[in-house]
N, C-alpha and C positions, 0 to 999 in steps of 0.2 A: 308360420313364423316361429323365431327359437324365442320362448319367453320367459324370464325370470322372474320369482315369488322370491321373498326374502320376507321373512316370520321368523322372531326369536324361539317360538317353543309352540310346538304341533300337539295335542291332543283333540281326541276326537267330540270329544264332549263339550268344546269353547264354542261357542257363538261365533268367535272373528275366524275361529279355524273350519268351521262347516262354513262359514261364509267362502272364504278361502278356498276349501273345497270344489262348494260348486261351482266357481267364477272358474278354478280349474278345468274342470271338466267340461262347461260351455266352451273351453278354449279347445279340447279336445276336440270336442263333438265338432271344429270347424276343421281339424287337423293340421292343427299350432302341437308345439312340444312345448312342454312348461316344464320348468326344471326349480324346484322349491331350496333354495338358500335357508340352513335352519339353524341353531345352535343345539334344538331337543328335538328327536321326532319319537312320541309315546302313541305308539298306533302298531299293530301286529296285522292291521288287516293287507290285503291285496292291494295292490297299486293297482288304477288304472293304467293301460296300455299307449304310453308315450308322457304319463309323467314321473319325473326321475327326484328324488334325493339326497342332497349333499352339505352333509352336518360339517358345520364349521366351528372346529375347536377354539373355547375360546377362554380367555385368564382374568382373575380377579374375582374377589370374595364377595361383594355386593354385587345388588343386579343391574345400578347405574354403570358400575366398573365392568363389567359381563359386555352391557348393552353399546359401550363404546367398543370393548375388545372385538364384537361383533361387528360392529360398522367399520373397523377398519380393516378386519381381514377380509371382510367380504368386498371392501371397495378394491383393497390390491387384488381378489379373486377378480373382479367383474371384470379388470384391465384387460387381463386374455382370453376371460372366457365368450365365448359369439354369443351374442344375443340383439334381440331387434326391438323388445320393448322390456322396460326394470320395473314391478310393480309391488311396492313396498305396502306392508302390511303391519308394521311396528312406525315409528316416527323416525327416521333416516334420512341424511340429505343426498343430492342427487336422484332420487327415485325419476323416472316418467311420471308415474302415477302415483299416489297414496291412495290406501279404504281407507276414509278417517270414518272409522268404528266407535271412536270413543268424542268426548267433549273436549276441550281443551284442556290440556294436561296446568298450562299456566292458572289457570281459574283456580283449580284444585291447589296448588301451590297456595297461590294468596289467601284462600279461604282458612286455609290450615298453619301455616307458618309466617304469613304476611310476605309485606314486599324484600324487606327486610333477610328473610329465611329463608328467602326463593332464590338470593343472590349469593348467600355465606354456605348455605348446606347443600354440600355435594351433588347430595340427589336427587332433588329439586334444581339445581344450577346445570347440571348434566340432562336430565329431560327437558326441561324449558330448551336449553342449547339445539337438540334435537329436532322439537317442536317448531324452533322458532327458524330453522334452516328448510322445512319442508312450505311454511306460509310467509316466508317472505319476501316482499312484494319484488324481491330482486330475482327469486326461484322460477325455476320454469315449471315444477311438479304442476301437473291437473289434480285434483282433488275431486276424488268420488265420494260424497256427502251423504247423509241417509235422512235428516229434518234442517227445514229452516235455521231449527233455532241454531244449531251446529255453525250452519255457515254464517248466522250472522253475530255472533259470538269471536270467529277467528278471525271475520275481520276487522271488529270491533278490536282488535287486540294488536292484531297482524297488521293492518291494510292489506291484506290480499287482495289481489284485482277479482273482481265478482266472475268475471269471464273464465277464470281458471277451478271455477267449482262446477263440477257435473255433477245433479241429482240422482240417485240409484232411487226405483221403488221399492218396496216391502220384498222377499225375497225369501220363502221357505218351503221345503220339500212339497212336495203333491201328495206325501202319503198324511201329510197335517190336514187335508180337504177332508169335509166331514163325509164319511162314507151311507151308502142304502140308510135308511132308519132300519130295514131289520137288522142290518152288519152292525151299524153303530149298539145297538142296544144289545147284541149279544157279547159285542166287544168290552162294553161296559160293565153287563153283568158280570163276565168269567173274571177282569181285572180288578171290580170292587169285592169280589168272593178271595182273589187274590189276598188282597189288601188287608182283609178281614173287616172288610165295611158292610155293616147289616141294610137290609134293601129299605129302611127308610131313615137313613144316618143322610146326614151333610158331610159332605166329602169336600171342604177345603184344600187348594193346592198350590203349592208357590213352586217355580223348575227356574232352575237359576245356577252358576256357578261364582263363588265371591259372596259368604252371605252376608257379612256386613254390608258391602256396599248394597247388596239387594234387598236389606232390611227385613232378613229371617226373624232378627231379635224381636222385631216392634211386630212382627203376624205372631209371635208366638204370646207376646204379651197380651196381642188384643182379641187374641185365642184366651188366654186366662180371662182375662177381663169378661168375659159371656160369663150368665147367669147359669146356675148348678145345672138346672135342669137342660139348657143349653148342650152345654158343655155334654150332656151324657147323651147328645145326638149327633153327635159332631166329631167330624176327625180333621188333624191336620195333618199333610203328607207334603212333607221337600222334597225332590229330588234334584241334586248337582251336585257337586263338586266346592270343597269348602271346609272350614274348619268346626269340625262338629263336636269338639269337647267339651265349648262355652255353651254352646247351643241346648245340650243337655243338660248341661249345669242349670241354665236360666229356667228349661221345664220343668226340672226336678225341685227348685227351689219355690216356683209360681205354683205346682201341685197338677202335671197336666200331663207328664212323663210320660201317662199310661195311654194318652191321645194325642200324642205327638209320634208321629216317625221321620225320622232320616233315611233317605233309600239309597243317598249316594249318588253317583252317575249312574244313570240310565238307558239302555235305549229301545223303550217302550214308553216314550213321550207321548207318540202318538195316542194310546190306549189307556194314559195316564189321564190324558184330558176328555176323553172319552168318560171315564169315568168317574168324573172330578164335577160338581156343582157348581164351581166358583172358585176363577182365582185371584188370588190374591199378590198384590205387586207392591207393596211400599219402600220403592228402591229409594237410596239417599241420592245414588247419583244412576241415570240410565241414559246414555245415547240415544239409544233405542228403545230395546224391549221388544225383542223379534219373538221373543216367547208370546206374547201380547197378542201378537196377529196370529202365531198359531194355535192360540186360545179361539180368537174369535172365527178362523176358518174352520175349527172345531164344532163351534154355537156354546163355545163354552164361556159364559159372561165374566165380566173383568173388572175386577174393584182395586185402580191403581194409585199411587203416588201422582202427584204433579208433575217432579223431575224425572218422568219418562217422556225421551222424545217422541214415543209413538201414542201418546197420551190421546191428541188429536183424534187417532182411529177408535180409541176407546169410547170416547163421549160420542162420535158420529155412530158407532155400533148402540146406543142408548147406556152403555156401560157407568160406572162410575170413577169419577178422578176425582182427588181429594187436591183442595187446594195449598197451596205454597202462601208461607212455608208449614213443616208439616208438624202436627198435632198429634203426639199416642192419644192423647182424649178427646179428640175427632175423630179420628183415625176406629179408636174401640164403640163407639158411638156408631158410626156410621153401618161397621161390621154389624151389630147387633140389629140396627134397625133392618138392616137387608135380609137378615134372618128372621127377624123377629113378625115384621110389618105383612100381614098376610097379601099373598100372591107379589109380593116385591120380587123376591127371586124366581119365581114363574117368568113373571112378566120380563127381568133380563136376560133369563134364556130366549124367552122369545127375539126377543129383540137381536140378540148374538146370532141367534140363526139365521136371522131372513136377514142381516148385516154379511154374515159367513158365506151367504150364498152365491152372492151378487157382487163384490167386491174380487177384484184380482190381486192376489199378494205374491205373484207365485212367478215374475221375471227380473229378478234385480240380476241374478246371475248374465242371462242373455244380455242386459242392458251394458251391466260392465263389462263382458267380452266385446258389445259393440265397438264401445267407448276405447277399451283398450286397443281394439285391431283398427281404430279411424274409421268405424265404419256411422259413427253418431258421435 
């Protein structure tokens, strides 16, 4: 089959763009051509062989103004160019298929500008517009979904006909499978010598890109919040992509500069959580949280936010979720006693592991190539 991808902006470090990715190359591996419709492609690596593409130029100062100029160059593109299935990765109408990656763009609207300012302000009236052309109940899009609460959110909003949501499972590389225990523990050592983490320091970790919404600010808080002596065993290590200037400001002001790091984007995730004790997730808003699962295909234990859609695998891994809505003085409480409380953190590695072992996270990609070729 000739198959089109349409994404506003490619980099390799996104969660929706490695999803992207491999749903690609599942379509390879059947020998489909995927041809990627994009505005940005920030990637220098190798293309796979038989996927192509093709940046579309596009006008206007905002990214609501961008995201329409995009939707319509690419709708007159799609008129003549061949293809047999359109599977849209940003909110667009006409798509076959949408990845809805994210929660309802409308929900966010209301929360933050009301009903009110969802209607009058541009950028919110222009993504709601969007949103509301790929879930309505007049659309033919299928919806590839990733948690309940996702689908029952958009039809709660939408009326979407239930029929037109297909479930994707958990879905992240094989090299996140926690490797031998002697591999894993030499992987760990040479990455925490990296890091400059001493062999009996705590090694907190949040991977993530977007730190507000993923709630860097409130782990770095409830990082200060630990007790002195705490704290001088303890490290915090971010890695993604994100605005790091506040981020330093907030450590430098709380007094913790000197145990906090920034890495940036990464790509030695894998050996990050390998060497990492505990992560940590107090996102404000999460779809998902595919980091999550490959925390816990790791055995690396997970102390998350509520508003993660993959919260569910945390608590079943014996993990921790903190409840809604969310609390910094829960939240610093909770951290501590997980440190504090002897064999508390033993016992959720254990748990992470014999959870990480047995559990499969590792076919959303296969499923959505199903789904997209008719064949589920």
């Amino acid at each position: 089959m000739n198959i089109v991808f349409a994404i506003f902006k490619y980099f390799p470090h996104g969660g929706l763009q490695r999803d992207m990715m491999r749903i690609a190359e599942a379509l390879l591996a059947r020998g489909d051509r995927v041809t990627v419709f994009c505005h940005r492609w920030d990637d220098d690596a190798p293309l796979p062989e038989g996927l192509a593409i093709r940046t579309v130029a596009v006008s206007g100062w905002s990214n609501h103004a961008r995201a329409e100029s995009f939707i319509r160059r690419l709708t007159n593109e799609l008129e003549t160019f061949p293809h047999d299935r359109f599977v849209a990765f940003n909110r667009m109408p006409g798509a076959d298929f949408y990845f809805a990656a994210d929660n309802p763009f409308y929900s966010t609207a209301i929360r933050n500008v009301g009903k009110l300012g969802s209607r009058l302000l541009p950028r919110y009236r222009t993504f709601i517009a969007e949103e509301r052309a790929v879930f309505d109940p007049a659309a033919k899009t299928v919806v590839m979904y990733l948690t309940p609460r996702q689908k029952n959110e958009y039809i709660a909003i939408y009326r979407t006909p239930e029929e037109r949501f297909k479930l994707l499972p958990p879905g992240i590389p094989g090299d996140r499978r926690r490797p031998s225990e002697d591999e894993a523990e030499a992987r760990r050592i040479a990455k925490r010598r990296e890091l400059g983490a001493k062999k009996h320091d705590t090694l907190l970790l949040q991977v993530g890109s977007g730190f507000r919404t993923k709630g860097v600010d409130r782990s770095i808080a409830a990082f200060a919040s630990l007790p002195d002596d705490f704290r001088e065993h303890t490290r915090l290590v971010v890695a993604g992509r994100g605005k790091e200037r506040p981020l330093k400001k907030l450590a430098r002001r709380l007094g913790v500069d000197d145990r906090v790091t920034l890495l940036g984007a990464r790509d030695d995730v894998a050996d990050l959580l390998l060497a990492a004790d505990l992560m940590i997730h107090p996102a404000r808003n999460e779809a998902t949280g595919t980091v999550l699962i490959e925390a816990l295909a790791a055995g690396l234990p997970v102390l998350c936010s509520g508003n993660c859609g993959f919260a569910d695998y945390v608590r079943e891994s014996g993990g921790v979720v903190l409840h809604n809505p969310f609390s910094q003085r829960i939240f610093n409480k909770v951290l501590l006693r997980t440190l504090s409380v002897p064999d508390t953190l033993a016992d959720l590695r254990q748990n992470a592991l014999g959870y990480g072992q047995h559990a499969d996270f590792y076919h959303r990609a296969e499923v959505a190539a199903a789904i997209i070729r008719g064949e589920a």
